[in-house]
C-alpha positions in Angstrom: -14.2 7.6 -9.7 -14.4 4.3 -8.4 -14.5 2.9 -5.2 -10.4 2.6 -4.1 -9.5 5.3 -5.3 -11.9 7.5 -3.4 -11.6 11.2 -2.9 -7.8 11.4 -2.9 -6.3 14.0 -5.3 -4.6 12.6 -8.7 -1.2 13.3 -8.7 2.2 12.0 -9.7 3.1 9.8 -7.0 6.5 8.9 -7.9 6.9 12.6 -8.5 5.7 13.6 -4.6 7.9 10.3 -3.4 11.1 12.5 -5.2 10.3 15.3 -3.4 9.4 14.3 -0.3 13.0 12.0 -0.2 15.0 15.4 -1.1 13.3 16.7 2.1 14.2 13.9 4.2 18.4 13.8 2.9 17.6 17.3 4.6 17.0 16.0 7.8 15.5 19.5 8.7 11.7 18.2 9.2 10.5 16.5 12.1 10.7 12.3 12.0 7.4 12.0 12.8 6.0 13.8 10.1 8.0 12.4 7.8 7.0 9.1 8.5 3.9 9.9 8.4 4.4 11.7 4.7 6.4 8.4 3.0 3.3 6.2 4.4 0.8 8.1 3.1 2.8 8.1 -0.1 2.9 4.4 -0.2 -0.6 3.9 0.2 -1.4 6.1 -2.5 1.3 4.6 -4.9 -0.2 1.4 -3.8 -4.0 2.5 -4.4 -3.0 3.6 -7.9 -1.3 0.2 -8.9 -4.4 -1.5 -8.0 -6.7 1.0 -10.2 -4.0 0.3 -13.1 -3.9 -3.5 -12.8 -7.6 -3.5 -12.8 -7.8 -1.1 -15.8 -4.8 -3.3 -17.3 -6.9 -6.7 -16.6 -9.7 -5.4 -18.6 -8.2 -3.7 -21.6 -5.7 -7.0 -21.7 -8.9 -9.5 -21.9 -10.4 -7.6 -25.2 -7.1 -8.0 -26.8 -5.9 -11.3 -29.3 -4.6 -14.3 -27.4 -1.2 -12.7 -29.0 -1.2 -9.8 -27.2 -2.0 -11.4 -24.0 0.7 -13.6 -23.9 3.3 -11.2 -24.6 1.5 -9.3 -21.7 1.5 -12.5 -19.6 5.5 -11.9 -19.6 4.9 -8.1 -18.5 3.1 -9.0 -15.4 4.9 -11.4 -14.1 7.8 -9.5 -14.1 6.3 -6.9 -12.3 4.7 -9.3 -10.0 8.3 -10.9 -9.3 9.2 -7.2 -8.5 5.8 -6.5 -6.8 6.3 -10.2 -4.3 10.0 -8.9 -3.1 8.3 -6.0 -2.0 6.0 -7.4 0.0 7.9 -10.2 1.7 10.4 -7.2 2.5 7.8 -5.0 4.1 5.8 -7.9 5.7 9.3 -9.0 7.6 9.5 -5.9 9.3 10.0 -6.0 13.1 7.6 -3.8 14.4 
């Protein structure tokens, strides 16, 4: 295991974020804990993109200069996806 990811258990993210949301359209569970739920959520998505994209960087950099360049396109559409994100979280008043 390396050193992000640390000890947290290896689950489907995406998966927990679906559940967790049904919960929340409930509006039976307390706000606080919610909150507190969804955050932990987003680190953990947020951990695992960074294990992928390190994984991804490495297995891309064996491949033919072919391969890289139609991977070149891959990421920067993500990363285009990826920088909205962040400029959107980032603005938040707090």
């Amino acid at each position: 295991m390396d050193e992000i990811r640390g000890d947290r258990p290896q689950e489907d993210h995406s998966q927990t974020y679906d559940e967790w949301k049904l919960r929340y359209e409930k509006g039976l569970e307390n706000p606080r804990e919610l909150f507190q739920q969804v955050s932990r959520i987003a680190q953990y998505m947020s951990y695992d993109l960074i294990d992928k994209l390190q994984y991804w960087e490495k297995e891309t950099l064996k491949q033919p200069d072919e391969e890289i360049e139609r991977r070149i396109k891959h990421l920067t559409s993500c990363l285009s996806q990826l920088q909205s994100a962040y400029v959107q979280f980032s603005e938040v008043d707090l």
